[in-house]
C-alpha positions in Angstrom: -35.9 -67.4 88.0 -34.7 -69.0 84.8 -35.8 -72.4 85.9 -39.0 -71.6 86.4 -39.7 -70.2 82.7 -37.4 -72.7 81.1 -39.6 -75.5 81.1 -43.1 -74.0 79.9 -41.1 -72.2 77.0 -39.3 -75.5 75.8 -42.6 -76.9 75.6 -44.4 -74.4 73.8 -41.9 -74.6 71.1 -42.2 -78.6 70.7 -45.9 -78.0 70.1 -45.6 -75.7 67.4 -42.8 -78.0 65.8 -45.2 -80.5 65.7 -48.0 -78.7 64.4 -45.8 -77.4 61.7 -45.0 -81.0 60.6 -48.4 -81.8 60.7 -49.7 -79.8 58.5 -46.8 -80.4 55.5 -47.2 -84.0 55.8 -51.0 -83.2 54.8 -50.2 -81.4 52.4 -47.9 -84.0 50.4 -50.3 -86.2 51.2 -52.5 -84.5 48.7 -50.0 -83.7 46.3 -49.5 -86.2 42.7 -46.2 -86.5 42.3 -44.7 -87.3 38.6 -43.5 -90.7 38.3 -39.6 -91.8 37.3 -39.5 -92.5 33.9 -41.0 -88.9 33.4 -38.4 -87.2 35.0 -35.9 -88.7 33.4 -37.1 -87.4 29.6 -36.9 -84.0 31.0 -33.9 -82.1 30.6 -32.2 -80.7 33.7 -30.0 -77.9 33.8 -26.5 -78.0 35.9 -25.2 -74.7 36.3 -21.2 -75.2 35.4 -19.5 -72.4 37.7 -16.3 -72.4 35.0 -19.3 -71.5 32.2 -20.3 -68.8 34.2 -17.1 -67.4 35.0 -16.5 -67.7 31.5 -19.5 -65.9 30.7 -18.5 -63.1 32.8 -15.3 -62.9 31.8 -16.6 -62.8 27.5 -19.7 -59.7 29.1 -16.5 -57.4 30.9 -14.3 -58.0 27.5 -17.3 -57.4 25.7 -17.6 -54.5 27.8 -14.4 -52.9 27.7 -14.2 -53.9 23.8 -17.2 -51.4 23.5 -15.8 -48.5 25.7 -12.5 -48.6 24.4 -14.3 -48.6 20.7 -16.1 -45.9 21.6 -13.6 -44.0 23.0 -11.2 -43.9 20.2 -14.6 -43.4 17.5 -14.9 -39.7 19.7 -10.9 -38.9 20.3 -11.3 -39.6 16.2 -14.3 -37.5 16.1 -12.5 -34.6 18.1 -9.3 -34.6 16.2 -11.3 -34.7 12.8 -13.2 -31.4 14.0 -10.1 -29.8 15.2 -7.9 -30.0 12.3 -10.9 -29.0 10.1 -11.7 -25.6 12.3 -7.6 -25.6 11.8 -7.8 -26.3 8.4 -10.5 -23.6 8.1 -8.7 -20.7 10.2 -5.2 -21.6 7.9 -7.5 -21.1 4.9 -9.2 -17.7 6.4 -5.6 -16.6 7.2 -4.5 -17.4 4.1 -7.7 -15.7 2.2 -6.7 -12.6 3.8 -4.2 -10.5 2.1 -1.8 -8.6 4.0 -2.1 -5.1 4.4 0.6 -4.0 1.7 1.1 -0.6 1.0 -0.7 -0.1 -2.9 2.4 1.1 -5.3 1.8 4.0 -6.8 0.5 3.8 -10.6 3.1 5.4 -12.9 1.5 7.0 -15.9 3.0 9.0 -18.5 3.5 13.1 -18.2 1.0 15.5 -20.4 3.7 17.6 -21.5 1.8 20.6 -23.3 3.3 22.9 -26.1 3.1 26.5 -25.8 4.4 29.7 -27.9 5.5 27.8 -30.9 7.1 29.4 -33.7 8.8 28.1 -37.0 9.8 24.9 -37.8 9.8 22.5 -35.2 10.2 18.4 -36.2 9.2 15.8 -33.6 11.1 12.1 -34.4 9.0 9.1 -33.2 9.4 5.8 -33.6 10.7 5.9 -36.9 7.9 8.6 -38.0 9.0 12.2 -38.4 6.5 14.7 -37.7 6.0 18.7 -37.9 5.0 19.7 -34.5 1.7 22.4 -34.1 0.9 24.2 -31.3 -1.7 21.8 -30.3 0.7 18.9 -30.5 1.4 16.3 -27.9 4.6 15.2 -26.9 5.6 11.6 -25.4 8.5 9.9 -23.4 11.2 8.8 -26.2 10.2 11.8 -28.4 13.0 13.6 -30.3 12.8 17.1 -30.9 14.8 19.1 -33.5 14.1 22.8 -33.5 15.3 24.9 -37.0 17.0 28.3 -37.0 13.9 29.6 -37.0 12.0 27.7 -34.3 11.2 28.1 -30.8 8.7 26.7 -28.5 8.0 25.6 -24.6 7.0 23.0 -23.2 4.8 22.5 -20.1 5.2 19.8 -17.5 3.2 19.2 -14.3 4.0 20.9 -11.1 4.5 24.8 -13.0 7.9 23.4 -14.7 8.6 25.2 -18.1 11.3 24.3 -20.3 12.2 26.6 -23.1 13.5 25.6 -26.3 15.6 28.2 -28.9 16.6 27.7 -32.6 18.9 25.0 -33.7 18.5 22.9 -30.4 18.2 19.3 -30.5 16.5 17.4 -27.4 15.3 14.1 -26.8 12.3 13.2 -24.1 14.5 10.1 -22.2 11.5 10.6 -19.3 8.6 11.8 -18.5 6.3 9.9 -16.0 4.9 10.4 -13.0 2.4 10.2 -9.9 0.3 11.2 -7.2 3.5 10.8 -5.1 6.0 12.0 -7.5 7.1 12.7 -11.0 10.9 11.7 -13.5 11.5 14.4 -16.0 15.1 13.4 -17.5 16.1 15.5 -20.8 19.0 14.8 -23.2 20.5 17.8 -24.9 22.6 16.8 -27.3 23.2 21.0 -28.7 21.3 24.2 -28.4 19.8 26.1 -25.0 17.3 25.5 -22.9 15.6 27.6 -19.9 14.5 25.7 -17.3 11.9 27.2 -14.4 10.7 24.5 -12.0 9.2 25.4 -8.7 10.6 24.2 -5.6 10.0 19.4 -5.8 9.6 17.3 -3.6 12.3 15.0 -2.2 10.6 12.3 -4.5 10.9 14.2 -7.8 13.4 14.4 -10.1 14.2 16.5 -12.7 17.2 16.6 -14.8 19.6 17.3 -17.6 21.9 15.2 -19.5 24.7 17.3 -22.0 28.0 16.4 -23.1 28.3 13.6 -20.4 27.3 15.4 -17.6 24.4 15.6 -15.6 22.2 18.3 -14.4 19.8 17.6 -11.4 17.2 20.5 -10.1 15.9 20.8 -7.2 13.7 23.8 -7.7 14.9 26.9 -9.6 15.6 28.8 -12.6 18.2 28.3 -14.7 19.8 27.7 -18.3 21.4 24.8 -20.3 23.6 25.1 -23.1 25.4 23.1 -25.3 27.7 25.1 -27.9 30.6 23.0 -29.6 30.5 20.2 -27.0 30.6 22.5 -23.9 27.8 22.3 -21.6 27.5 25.6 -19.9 25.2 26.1 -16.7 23.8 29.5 -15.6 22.0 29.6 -13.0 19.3 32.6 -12.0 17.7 31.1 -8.6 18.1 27.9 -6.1 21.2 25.7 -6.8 21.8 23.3 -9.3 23.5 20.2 -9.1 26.4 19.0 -11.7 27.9 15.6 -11.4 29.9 13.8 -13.8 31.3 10.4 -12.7 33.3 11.5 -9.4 33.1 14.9 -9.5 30.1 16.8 -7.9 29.6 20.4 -8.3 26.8 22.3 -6.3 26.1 25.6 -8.7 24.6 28.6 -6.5 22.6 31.1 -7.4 23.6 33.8 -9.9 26.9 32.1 -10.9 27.3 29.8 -14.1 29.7 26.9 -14.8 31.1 25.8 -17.9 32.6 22.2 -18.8 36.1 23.7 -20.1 36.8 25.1 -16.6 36.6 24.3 -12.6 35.3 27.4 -11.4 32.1 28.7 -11.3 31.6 32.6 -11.7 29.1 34.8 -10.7 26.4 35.1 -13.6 27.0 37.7 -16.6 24.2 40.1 -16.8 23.2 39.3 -20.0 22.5 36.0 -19.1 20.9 37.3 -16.3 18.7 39.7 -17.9 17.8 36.9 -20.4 16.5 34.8 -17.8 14.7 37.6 -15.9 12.5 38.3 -19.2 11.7 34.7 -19.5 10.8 34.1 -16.1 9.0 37.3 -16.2 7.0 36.6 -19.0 6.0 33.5 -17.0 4.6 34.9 -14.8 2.6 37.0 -16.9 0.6 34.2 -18.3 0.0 32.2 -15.3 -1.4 35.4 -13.9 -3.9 35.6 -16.9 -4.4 32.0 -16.4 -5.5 31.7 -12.5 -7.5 35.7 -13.2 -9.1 34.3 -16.1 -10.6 31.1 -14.2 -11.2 32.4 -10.7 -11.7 36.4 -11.5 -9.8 37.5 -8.6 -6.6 38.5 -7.7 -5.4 38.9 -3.8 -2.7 40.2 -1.8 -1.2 38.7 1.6 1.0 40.7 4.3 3.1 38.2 6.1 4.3 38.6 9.6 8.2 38.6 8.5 7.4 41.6 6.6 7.0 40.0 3.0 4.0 40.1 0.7 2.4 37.2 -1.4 0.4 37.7 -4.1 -2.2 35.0 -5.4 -5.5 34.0 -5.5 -6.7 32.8 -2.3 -8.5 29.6 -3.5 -9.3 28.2 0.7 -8.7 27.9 4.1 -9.2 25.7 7.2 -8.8 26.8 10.8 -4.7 26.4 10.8 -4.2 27.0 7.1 -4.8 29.1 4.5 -4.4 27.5 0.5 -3.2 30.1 -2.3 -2.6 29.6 -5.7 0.5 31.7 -7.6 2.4 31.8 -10.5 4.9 29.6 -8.2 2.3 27.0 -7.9 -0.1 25.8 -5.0 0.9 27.4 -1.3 -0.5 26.4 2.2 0.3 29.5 4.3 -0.2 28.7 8.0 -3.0 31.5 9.5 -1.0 32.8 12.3 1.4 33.9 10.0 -1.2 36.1 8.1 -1.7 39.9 9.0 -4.0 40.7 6.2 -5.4 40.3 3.6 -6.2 42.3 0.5 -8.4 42.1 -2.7 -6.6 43.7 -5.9 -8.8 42.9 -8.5 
């Protein structure tokens, strides 16, 4: 079967071949053709396969050159806008101050002048000056009372220092506060009652005679100084004496003189002195708290004991009374009544 197509295909294929060459030879037939010498003026172009290798080796370098440009031109770029958002957060941190506790402002003390009689000089300075009753007194002050003078003095917090004839004190400090208040007197001779309500651990309030020191904690008491022997007598609370190494804690109705060790229990003259004082007190910050809030009120506690004030507030827990003691928070569940006096 192969034979018999073989030939009539082989032949059809000649006959196109030849048809095929026919018709390009009449074409170039027709065709001008430029002649030699013109073909030689004309430039001809050999492409050089080590040029073009070169040329593609210069287009990757040229390439990579770019990329690797560009790449460090945005690393640069990043690093630039991370040390400035750096920069920026170190200077935020640093604009913001830390959260210190604010110290307390120390001022000085208004230390008020009350019930003064006869001669009473005031050293300040280098000035001397006669004291009034509406005189002011000021940390450093020295005070010199005459045989016939006698005055108080009124501190912050309800303290009350009085002052008899022929006693010489000076003001070492007296500053102060929100937090807590430095009262330190020097009594060089003379007496001195001192009535101070119960401080706070932060206070301080405090004596200095004949080279010992007197520190209250909240009570009533007296200081003297007669002949170079500090004497202490003490009415309520306790009283702390020190002197270099030697501490003595001074109870309650006992009294303490330098010349001896012991304490002993309080004389009643003393005693009776410091009852009138205290008394008398009382009397006037009475007047003082009826006079401003024209009332007067009195509180049954649950342990059986009375307080008598003016009731100036209260919350849910807590109930806020003013008394000649000072400012008292009584806690409501301690309250069984309460009473209006006057």
């Amino acid at each position: 079967m192969k034979d018999l197509f073989a030939e009539p295909a082989r032949k059809r294929i000649l006959v196109v071949l030849e048809q095929n060459i026919s018709k390009s030879s009449s074409v170039s037939e027709n065709m001008e053709f430029p002649d030699w010498e013109e073909v030689k003026r004309k430039k001809v172009f050999h492409l050089d396969r080590m040029e073009l290798k070169k040329k593609r080796k210069q287009a990757i370098q040229w390439f990579f050159g770019s990329f690797s440009l560009a790449t460090a031109v945005l690393f640069a770029s990043l690093f630039f806008t991370f040390w400035t958002n750096k920069s920026q957060k170190e200077s935020l941190i640093a604009e913001v101050p830390l959260e210190i506790p604010p110290t307390p402002q120390i001022n000085p003390l208004e230390v008020k002048i009350h019930n003064l009689t006869g001669k009473v000089i005031c050293f300040r300075n280098g000035e001397t000056i006669l004291l009034s009753k509406n005189g002011q007194l000021v940390e450093g002050d020295r005070i010199v009372l005459e045989k016939n003078g006698m005055m108080e003095l009124e501190f912050p917090e309800h303290i009350r220092i009085k002052l008899f004839p022929k006693t010489d004190v000076t003001l070492n400090k007296s500053q102060g506060s929100l937090e807590s208040l430095a009262i330190q007197i020097s009594l060089v001779k003379g007496q001195a009652f001192v009535r101070s309500p119960k401080l706070r651990p932060s206070d301080q309030l405090g004596f200095l005679s004949g080279g010992w020191s007197v520190e209250v904690r909240g009570t009533s008491f007296s200081v003297q100084n007669l002949k170079e022997k500090p004497t202490v007598v003490v009415l309520e609370g306790t009283v702390q004496i020190s002197r270099e190494e030697t501490v003595i804690y001074l109870p309650e109705e006992f009294f303490w003189t330098s010349d001896s060790s012991e304490t002993k229990p309080i004389l009643d003259r003393d005693k009776k002195s410091l009852l009138e004082w205290q008394k008398s007190i009382q009397k006037a910050e009475k007047q003082a708290l009826l006079q401003e809030f024209r009332q007067w009120d009195l509180l049954r506690l649950a342990d059986g004991s009375t307080l008598e004030g003016v009731v100036a507030g209260q919350t849910e827990k807590e109930l806020r009374v003013l008394t000649v003691e000072g400012e008292m928070l009584i806690p409501m569940s301690q309250i069984l009544e309460t009473v209006r006096l006057e």
